[in-house]
C-alpha positions in Angstrom: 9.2 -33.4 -13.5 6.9 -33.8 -10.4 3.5 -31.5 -10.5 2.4 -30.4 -7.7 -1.7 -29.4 -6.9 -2.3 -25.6 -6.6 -3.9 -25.6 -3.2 -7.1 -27.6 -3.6 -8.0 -26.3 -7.2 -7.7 -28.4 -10.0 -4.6 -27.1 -11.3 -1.4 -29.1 -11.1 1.8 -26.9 -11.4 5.5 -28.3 -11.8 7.8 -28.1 -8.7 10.2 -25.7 -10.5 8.6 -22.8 -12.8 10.4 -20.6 -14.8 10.2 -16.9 -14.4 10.7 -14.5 -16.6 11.7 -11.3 -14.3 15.7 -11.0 -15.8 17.1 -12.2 -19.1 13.9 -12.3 -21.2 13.7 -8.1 -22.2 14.6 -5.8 -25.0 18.1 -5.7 -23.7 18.8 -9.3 -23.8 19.4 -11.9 -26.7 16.3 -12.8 -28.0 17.7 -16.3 -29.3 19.1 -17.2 -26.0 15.9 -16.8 -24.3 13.6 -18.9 -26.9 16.5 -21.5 -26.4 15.8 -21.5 -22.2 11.9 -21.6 -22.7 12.2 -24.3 -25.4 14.3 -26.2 -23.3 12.6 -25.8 -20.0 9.3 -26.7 -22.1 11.2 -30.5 -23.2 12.4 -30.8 -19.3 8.9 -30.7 -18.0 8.2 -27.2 -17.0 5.0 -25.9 -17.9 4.7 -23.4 -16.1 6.3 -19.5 -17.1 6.0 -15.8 -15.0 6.0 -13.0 -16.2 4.6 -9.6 -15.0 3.5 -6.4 -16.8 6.5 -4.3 -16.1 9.3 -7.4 -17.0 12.3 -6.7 -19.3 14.0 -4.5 -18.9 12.3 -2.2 -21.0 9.3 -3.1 -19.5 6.6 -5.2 -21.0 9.5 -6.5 -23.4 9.5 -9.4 -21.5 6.2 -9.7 -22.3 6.6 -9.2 -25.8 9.3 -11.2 -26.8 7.6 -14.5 -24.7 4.6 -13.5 -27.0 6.9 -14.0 -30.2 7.9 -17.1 -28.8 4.9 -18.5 -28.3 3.9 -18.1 -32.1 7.0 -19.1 -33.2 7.2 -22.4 -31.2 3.4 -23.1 -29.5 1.5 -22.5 -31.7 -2.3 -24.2 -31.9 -3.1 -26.9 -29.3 0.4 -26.2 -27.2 -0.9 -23.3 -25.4 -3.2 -25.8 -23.8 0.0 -27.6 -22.3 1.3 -23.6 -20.3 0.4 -22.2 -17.2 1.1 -18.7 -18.3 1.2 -16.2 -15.8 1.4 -12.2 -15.6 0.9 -9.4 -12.7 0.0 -6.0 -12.5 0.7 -3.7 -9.5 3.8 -1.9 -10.2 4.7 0.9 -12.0 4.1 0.3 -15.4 3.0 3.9 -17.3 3.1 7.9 -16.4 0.8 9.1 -14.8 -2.3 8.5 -12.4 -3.5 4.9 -13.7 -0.3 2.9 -14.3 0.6 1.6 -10.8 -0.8 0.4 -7.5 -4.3 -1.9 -7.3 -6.6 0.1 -8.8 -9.8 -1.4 -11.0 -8.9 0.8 -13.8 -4.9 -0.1 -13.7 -5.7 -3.8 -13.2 -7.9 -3.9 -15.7 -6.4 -1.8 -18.5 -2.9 -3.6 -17.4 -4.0 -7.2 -18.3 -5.8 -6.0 -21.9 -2.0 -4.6 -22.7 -0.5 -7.7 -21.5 -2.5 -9.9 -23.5 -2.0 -7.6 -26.7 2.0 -8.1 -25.9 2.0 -12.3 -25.9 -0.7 -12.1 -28.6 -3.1 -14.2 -26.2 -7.0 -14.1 -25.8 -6.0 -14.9 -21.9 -3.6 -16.1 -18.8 -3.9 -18.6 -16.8 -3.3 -17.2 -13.6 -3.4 -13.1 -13.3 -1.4 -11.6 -10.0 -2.0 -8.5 -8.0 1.2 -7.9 -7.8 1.5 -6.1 -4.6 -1.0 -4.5 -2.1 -2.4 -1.1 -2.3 -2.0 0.9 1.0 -4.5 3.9 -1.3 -7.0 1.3 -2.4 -9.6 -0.8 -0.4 -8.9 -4.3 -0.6 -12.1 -5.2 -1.8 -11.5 -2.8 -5.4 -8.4 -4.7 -6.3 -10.0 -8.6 -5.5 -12.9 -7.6 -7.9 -10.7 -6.8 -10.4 -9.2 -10.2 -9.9 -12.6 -11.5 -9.7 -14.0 -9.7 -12.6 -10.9 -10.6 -15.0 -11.7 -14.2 -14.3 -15.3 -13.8 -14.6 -14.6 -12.1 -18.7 -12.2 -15.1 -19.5 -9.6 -13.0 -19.6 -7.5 -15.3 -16.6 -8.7 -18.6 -15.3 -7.3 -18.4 -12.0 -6.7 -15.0 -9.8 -3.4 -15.0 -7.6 -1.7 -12.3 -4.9 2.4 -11.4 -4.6 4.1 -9.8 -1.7 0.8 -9.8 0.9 1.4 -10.2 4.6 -0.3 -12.7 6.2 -2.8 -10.3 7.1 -3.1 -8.7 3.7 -3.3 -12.1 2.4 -6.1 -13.7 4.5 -8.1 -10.8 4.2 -7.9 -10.6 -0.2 -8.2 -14.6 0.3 -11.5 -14.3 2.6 -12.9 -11.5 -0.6 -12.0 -13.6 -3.1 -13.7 -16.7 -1.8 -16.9 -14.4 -1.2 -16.8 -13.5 -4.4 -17.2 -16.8 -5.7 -13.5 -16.8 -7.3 -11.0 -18.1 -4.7 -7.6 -17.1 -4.8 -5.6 -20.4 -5.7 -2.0 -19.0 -5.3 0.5 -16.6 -3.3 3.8 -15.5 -4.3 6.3 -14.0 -2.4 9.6 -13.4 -2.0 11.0 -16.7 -0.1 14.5 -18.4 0.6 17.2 -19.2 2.7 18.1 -15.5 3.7 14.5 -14.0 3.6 12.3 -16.1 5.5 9.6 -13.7 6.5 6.8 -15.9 5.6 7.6 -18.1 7.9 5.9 -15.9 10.8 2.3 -16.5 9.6 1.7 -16.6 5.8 2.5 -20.0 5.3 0.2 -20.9 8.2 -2.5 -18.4 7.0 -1.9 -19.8 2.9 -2.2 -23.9 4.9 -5.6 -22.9 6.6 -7.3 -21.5 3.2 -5.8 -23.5 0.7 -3.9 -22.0 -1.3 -1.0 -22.6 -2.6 2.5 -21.0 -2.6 4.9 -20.3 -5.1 8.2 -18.6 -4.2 10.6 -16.1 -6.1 13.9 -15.2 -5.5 14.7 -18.4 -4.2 18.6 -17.9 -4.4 18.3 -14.7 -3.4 19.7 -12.5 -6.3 22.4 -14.9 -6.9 23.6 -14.7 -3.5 22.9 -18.6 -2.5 24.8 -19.8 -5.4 28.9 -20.8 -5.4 29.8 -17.2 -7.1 30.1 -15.4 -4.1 31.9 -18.4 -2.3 35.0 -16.5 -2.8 33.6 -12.5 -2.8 32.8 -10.1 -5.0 33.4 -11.3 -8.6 33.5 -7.8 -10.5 31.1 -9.3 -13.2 28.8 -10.3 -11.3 24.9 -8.8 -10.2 26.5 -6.7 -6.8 29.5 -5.1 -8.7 27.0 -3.5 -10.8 25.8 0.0 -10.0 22.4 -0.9 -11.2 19.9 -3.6 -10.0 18.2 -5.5 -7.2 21.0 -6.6 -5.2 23.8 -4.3 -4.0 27.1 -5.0 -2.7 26.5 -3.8 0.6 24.3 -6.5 0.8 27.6 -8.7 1.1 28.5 -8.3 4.1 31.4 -10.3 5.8 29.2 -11.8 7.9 26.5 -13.2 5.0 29.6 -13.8 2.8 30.7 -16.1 5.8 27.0 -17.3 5.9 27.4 -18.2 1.7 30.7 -20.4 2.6 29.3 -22.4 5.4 26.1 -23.0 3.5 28.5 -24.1 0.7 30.2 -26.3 2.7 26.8 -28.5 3.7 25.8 -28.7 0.0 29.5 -30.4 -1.1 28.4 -32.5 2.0 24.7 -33.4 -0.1 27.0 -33.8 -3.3 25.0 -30.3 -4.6 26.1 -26.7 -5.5 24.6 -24.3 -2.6 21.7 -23.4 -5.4 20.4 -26.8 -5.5 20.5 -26.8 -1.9 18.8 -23.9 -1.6 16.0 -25.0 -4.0 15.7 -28.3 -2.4 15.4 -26.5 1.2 12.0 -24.7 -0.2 10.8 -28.1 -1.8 11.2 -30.0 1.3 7.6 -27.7 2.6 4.5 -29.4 1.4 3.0 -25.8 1.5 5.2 -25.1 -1.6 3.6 -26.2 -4.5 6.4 -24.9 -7.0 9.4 -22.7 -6.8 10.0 -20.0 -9.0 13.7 -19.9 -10.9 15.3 -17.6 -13.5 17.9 -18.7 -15.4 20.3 -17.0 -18.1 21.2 -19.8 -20.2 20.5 -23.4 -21.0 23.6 -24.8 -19.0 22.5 -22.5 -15.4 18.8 -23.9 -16.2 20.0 -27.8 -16.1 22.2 -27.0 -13.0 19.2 -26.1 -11.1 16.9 -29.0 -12.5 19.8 -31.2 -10.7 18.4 -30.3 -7.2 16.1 -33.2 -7.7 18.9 -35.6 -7.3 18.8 -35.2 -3.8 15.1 -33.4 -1.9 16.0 -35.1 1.5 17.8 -33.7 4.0 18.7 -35.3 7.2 18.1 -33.4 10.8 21.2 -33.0 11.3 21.9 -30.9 8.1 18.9 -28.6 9.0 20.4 -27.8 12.4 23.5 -27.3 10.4 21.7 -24.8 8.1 19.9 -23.5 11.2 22.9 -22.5 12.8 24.7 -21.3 10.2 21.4 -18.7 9.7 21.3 -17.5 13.4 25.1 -16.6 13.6 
């Protein structure tokens, strides 16, 4: 496993992290998922994501990582995790579970840390910006959970560029810099391109993208449509088939097509197309079993790509 430095603080994070957003709640098999982390843990990631509202049912997720770190990390083993959680979407009923507030922010991480059983995280998101809340509330709740122990590092999610040099300009007046961004980045959503990355390059800090298949999309299972097991034949769920249109199921083939060409499925592709950015310090993945987690480990066989398979991809994109 390659680490990779978190902008320019002294934390070193492994190119591929492991998020915890699907397969780790309540509704999942508990057995399968310590099996992932263990394994994940033995291949050289360190690094796992999580967020207060995870599961489903939310803060499950949560829960059941907290079981598995007693079970399987116990004593000086925690020392060896970058453990990560967020607050900033709906979590609870009522006028203090959601947004950026300092109470919600605060009161979110003390139930997150009473789920995993911890005494703190390493790195504590706000998950989202609040369009109700002055920007300066939510960065001293990042800066005053890092100031009580309770996270060693303070990150932001899902900030525009101007969202995101503004919290980063706060939190470095504060005296506690924000060391990491994490938003939603891949082939098919490329919206950071058009300033974050610059803005994340100018302040060092580093980035850390999620959904990097894109629901599922930039893997071979669509190749051929619509499987009816699959994440957009269900009626529930992130990604919808209406999302599949003709033309991005055309899109999904072509791309396929240059990964056979790189001797890689189009998710290794796709992973090693974020990695090739020295502005990404790690990529976030989920995965649903030991066998999908290995598949996507396998992008490191092949990080180069050549300039003519990047107009490829290029035009492929614009049609």
């Amino acid at each position: 496993m390659k680490y990779n430095r978190c902008g320019n603080s002294g934390l070193l994070l492994p190119a591929i992290s492991l998020g915890l957003w699907h397969n780790f709640g309540s509704v999942d098999h508990f057995k399968n998922g310590r099996k992932i982390i263990h394994h994940a843990f033995d291949k050289g990631i360190t690094h796992f994501d999580l967020a207060n509202n995870y599961g489903p049912e939310p803060g499950t997720a949560e829960e059941n990582f907290g079981k598995i770190l007693k079970q399987s990390f116990a004593g000086n083993l925690r020392d060896e995790l970058v453990i990560s959680t967020k607050a900033g979407y709906f979590m609870w009923p009522g006028p203090y579970g959601d947004w950026g507030s300092r109470k919600y922010l605060l009161s979110s991480l003390n139930q997150s840390l009473k789920r995993m059983k911890l005494d703190y995280v390493d790195i504590f998101y706000s998950h989202r910006p609040d369009p109700n809340t002055a920007i300066e509330e939510t960065m001293m709740a990042l800066d005053a959970v890092v100031r009580s122990g309770k996270a060693l590092y303070a990150g932001i999610s899902n900030y525009k560029a101007p969202e995101a040099k503004k919290a980063i300009e706060i939190l470095k007046q504060l005296g506690t810099p924000c060391i990491i961004h994490q938003p939603k980045y891949s082939l098919f959503e490329r919206w950071v391109e058009g300033g974050l990355l610059d803005v994340l390059q100018e302040n060092a800090v580093g980035c850390i993208p999620f959904s990097p298949l894109a629901q599922g999309m930039l893997t071979d299972k669509y190749v051929k449509g619509i499987p009816a097991d699959s994440r957009a034949a269900k009626s529930h769920g992130f990604l919808k088939a209406e999302d599949l249109t003709g033309e991005r199921l055309q899109q999904i083939k072509q791309l396929n097509e240059v990964a056979k060409h790189r001797n890689q499925s189009l998710a290794q592709m796709a992973l090693a197309w974020l990695m090739k950015d020295h502005r990404i310090t790690s990529v976030l993945i989920g995965a649903s079993s030991v066998k999908q987690l290995d598949d996507n480990l396998a992008c490191f066989n092949n990080l180069e790509f050549s300039t003519d398979e990047l107009n490829a991809i290029e035009s492929i994109l614009k049609n």
